[in-house]
Backbone as JSON, one array per atom type, in Angstrom:
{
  "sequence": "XXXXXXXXXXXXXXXXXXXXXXXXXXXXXXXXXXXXXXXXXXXXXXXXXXXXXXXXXXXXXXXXXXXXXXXXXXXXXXXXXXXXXXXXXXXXXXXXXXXXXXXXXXXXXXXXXXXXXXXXXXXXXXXXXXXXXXXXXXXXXXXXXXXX",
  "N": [[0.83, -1.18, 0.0], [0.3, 2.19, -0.74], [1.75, 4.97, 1.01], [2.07, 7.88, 2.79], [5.26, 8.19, 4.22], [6.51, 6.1, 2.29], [6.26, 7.38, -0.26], [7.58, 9.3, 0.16], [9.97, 8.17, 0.58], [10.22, 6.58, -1.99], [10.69, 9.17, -3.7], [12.61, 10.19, -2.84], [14.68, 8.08, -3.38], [14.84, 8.4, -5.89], [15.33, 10.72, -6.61], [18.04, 10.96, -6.04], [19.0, 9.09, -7.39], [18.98, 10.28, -9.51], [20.71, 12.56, -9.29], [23.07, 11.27, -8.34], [23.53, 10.34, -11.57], [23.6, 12.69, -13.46], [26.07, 13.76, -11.93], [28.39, 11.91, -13.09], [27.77, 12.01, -15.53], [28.55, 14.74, -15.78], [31.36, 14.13, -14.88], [31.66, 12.92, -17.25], [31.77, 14.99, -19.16], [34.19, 16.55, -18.53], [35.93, 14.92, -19.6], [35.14, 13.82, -21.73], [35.62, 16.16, -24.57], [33.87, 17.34, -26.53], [31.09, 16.78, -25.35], [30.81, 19.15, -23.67], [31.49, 21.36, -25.18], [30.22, 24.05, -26.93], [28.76, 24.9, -29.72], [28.98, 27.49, -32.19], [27.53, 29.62, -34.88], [29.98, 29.95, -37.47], [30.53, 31.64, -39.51], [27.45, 34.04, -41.16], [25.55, 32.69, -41.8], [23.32, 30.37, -43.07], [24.17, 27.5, -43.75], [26.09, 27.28, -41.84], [24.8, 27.88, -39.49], [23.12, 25.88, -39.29], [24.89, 23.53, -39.35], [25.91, 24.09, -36.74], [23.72, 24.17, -34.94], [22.84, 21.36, -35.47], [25.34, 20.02, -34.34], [24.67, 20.68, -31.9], [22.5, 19.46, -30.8], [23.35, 17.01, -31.32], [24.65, 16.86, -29.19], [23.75, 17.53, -26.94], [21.98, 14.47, -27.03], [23.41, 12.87, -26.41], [24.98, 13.17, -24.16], [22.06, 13.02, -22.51], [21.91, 10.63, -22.91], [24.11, 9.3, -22.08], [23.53, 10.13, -18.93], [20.78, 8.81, -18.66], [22.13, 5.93, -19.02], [23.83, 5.73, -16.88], [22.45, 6.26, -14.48], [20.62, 4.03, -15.1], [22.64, 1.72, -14.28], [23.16, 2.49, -12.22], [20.51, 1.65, -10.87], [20.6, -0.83, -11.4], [23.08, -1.93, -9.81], [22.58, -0.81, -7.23], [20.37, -3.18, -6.58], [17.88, -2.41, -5.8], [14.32, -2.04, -6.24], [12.63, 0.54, -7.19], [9.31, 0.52, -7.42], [8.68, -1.15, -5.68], [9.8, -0.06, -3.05], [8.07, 2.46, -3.45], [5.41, 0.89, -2.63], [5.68, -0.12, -0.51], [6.55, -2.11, 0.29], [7.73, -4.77, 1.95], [10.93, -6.0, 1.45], [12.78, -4.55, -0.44], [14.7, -5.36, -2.14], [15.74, -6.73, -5.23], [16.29, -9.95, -6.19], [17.21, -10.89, -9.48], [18.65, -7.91, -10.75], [19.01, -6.59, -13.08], [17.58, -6.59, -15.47], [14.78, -5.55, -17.45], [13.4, -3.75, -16.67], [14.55, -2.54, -14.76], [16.22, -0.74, -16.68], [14.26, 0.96, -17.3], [13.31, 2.43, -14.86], [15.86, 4.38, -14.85], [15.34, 5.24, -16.89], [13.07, 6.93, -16.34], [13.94, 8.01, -14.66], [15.72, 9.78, -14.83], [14.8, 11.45, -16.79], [12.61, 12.66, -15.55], [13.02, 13.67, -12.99], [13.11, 16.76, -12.3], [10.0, 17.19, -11.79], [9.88, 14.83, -9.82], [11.3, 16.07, -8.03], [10.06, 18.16, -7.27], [7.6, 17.88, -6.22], [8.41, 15.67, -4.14], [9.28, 18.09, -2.22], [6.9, 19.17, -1.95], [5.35, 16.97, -0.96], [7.21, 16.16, 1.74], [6.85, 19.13, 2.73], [3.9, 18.69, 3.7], [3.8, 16.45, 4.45], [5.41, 17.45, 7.51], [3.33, 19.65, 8.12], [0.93, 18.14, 8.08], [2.11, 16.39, 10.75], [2.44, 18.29, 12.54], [-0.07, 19.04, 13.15], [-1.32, 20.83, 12.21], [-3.35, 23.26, 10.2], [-4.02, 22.96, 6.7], [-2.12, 25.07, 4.81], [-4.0, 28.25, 3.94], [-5.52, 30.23, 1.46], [-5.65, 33.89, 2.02], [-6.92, 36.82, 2.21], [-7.25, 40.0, 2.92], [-10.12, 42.14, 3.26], [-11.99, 45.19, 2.95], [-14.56, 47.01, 4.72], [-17.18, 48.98, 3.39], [-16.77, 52.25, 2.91], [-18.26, 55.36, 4.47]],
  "CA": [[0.0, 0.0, 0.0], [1.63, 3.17, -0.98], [1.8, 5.64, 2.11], [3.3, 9.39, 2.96], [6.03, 7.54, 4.07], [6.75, 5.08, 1.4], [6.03, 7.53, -1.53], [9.05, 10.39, 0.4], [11.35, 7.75, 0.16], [10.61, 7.03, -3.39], [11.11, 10.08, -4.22], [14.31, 10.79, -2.48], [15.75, 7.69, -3.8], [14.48, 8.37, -7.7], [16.53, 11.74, -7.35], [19.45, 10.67, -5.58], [20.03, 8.11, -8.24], [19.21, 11.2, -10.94], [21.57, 13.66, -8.92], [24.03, 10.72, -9.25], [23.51, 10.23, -12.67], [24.11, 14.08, -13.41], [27.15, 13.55, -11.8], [28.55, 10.96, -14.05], [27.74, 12.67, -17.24], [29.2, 15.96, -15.58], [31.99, 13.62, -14.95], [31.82, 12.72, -18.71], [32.17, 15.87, -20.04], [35.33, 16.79, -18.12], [37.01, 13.71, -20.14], [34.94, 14.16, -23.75], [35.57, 17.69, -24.99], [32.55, 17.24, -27.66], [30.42, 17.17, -24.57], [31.2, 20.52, -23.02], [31.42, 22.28, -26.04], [29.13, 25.36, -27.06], [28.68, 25.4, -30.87], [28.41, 28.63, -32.85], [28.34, 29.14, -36.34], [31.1, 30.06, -37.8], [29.8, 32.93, -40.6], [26.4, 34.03, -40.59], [24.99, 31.57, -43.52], [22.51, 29.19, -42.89], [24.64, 26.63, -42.84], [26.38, 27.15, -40.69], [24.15, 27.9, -38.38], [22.12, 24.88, -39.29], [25.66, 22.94, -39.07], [25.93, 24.71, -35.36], [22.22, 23.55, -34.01], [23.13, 19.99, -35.16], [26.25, 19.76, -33.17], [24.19, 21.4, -30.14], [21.66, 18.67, -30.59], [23.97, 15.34, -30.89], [25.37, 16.81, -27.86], [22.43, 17.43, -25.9], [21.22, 13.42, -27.04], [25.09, 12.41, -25.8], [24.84, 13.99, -22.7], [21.2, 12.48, -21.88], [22.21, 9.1, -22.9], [24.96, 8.92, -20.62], [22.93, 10.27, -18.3], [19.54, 7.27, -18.3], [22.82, 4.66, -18.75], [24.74, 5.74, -15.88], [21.8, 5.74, -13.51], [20.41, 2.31, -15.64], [23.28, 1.18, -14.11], [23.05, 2.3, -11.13], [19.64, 1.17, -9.88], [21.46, -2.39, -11.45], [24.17, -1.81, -9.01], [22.03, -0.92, -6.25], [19.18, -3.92, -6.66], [16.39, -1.74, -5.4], [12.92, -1.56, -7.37], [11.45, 1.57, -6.95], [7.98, 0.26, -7.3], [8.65, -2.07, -4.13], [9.81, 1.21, -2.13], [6.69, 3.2, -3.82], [4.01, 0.07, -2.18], [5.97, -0.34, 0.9], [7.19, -3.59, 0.37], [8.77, -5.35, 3.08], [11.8, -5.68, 0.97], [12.93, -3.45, -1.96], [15.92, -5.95, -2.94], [15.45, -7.65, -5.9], [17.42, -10.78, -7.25], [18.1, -10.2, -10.53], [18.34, -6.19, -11.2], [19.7, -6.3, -14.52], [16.15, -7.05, -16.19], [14.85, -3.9, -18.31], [12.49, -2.11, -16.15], [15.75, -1.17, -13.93], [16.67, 0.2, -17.5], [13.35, 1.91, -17.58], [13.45, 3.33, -13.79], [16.67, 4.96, -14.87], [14.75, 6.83, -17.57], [12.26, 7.88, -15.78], [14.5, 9.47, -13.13], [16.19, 11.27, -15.53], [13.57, 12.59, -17.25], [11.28, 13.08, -13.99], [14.14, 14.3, -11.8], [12.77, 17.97, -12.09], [9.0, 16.79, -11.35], [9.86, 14.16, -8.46], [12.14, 16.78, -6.88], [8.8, 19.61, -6.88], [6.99, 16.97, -5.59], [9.0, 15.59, -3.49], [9.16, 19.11, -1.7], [5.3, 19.01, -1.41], [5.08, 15.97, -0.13], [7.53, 16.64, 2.59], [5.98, 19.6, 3.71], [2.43, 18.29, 3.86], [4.45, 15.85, 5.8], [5.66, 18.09, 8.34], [2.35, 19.91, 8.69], [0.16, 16.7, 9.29], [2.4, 16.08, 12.27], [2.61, 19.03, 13.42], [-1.42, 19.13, 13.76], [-1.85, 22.31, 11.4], [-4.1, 23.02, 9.02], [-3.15, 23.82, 5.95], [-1.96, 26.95, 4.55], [-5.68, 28.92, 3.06], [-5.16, 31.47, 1.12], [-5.92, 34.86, 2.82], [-7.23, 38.35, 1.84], [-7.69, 41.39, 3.45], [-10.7, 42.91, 3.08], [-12.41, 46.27, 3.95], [-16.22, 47.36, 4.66], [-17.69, 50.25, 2.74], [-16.14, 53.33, 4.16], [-19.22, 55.92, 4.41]],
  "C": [[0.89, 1.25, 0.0], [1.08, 4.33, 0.62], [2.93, 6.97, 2.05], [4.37, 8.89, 2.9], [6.96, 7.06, 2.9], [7.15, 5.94, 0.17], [7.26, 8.92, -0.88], [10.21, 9.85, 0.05], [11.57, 6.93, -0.72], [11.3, 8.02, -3.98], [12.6, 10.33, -4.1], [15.3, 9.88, -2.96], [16.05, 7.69, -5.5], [15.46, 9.8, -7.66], [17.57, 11.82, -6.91], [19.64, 9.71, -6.26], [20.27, 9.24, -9.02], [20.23, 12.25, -10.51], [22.98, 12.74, -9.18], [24.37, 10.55, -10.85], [23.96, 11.57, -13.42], [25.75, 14.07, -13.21], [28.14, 12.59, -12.52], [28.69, 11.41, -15.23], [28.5, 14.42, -16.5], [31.01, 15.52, -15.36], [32.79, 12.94, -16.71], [32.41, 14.08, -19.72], [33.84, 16.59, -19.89], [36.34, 16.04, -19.22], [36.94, 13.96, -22.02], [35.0, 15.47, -24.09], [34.2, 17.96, -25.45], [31.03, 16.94, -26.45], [29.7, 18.17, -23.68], [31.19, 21.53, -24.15], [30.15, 23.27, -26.58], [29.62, 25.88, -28.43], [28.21, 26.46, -31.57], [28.53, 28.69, -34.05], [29.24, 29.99, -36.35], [31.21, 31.71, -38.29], [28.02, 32.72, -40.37], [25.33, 34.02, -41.64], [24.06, 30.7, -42.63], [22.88, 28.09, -42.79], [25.57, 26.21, -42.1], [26.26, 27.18, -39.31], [23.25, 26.69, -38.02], [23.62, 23.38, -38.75], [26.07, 22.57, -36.87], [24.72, 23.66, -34.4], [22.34, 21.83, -34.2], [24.22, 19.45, -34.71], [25.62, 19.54, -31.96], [23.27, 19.93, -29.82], [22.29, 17.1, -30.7], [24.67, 15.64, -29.06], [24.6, 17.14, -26.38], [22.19, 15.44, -25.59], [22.44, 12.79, -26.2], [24.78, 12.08, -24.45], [23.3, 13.52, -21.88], [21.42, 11.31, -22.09], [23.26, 8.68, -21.95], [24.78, 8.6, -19.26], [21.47, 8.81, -17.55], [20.71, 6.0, -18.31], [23.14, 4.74, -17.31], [23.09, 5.06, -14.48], [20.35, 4.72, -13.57], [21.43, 1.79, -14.43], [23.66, 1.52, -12.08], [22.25, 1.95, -9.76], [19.58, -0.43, -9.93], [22.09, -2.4, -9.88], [23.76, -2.31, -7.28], [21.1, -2.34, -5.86], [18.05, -3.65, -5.73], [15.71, -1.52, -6.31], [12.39, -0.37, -6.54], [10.4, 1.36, -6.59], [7.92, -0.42, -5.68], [9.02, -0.64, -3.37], [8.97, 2.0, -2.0], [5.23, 2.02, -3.06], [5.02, -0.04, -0.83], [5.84, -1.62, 1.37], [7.83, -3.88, 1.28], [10.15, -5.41, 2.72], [11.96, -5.15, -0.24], [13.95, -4.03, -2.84], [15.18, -6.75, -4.18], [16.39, -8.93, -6.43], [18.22, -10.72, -8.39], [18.0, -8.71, -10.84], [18.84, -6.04, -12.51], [18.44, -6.71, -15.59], [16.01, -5.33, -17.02], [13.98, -3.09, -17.77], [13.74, -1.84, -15.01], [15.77, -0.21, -14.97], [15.57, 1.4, -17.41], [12.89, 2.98, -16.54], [14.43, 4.39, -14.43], [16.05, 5.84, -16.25], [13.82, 7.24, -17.23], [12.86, 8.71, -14.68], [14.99, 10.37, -13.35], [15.5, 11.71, -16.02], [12.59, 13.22, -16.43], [11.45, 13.66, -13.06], [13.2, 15.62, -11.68], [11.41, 17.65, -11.5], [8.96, 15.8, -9.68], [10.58, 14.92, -7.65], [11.27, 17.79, -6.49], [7.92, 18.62, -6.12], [7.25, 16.49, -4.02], [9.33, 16.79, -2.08], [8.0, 19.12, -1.02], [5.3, 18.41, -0.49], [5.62, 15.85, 1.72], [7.23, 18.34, 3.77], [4.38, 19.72, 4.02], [2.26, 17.3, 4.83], [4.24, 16.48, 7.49], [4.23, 18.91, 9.14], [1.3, 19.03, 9.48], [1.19, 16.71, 10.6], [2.75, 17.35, 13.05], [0.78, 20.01, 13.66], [-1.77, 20.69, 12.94], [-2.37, 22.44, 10.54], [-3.71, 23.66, 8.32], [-3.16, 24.95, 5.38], [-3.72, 27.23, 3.65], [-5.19, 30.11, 2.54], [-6.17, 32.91, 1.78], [-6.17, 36.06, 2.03], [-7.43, 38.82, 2.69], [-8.44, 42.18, 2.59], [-10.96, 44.41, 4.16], [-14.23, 46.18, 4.1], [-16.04, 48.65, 3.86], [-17.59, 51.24, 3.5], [-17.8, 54.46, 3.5], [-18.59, 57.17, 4.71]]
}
């Protein structure tokens, strides 16, 4: 059954693989030049500008593929299923982790990272309020009466 609980420390471990994974490909680019690089055109022709934007864009796809391998490989590594941490499974290990929905966790964390980390926020302070017995924020105005 998924629970406050259960579904915080999804989250926190879907973007602490993707903050690893980040790291890795930021690690990558240090090593590949053609990673780091910031194509301009050259002259100010069409194609070279069209030459330019398809540099920018193998090196964008580079740079996210590295990215869903590395932390593919690292929810291998780990042998935690998400989904078992998301239902609040008694255990989260799995036997074999090298199957293809690890592969497919690891692209959803990179692609979701920005979403499970706003979330993730929420959730934790919706957290904090339930236990601390408060109701939640209402939005507020200040009004007046009809001045006479």
């Amino acid at each position: 059954m998924v629970t406050l609980d259960s579904s915080i420390a999804f989250l926190i471990y879907i973007t602490a693989v993707s903050s690893a994974a980040a790291g890795v490909t930021e690690a990558c680019k240090s090593i590949v030049p053609f990673l780091a690089t910031d194509y301009e055109a050259k002259n100010d022709c069409w194609e070279d500008h069209n030459h330019a934007a398809r540099l920018m864009h193998h090196k964008r796809f580079f740079n996210l593929l590295i990215s869903v391998v590395a932390a593919s490989g690292i929810f291998g590594m780990l042998g935690l299923d998400p989904a078992l941490i998301l239902t609040g499974a008694p255990s989260a290990y799995v036997e074999d982790s090298w199957q293809v929905g690890t592969w497919l966790w690891g692209i959803v964390a990179v692609f979701g990272s920005p979403f499970f980390a706003s979330l993730l926020k929420i959730l934790e302070g919706f957290k904090q309020s339930v236990n601390n017995n408060q109701p939640p924020n209402r939005p507020r105005q200040k009004v007046s009466g009809p001045r006479e």
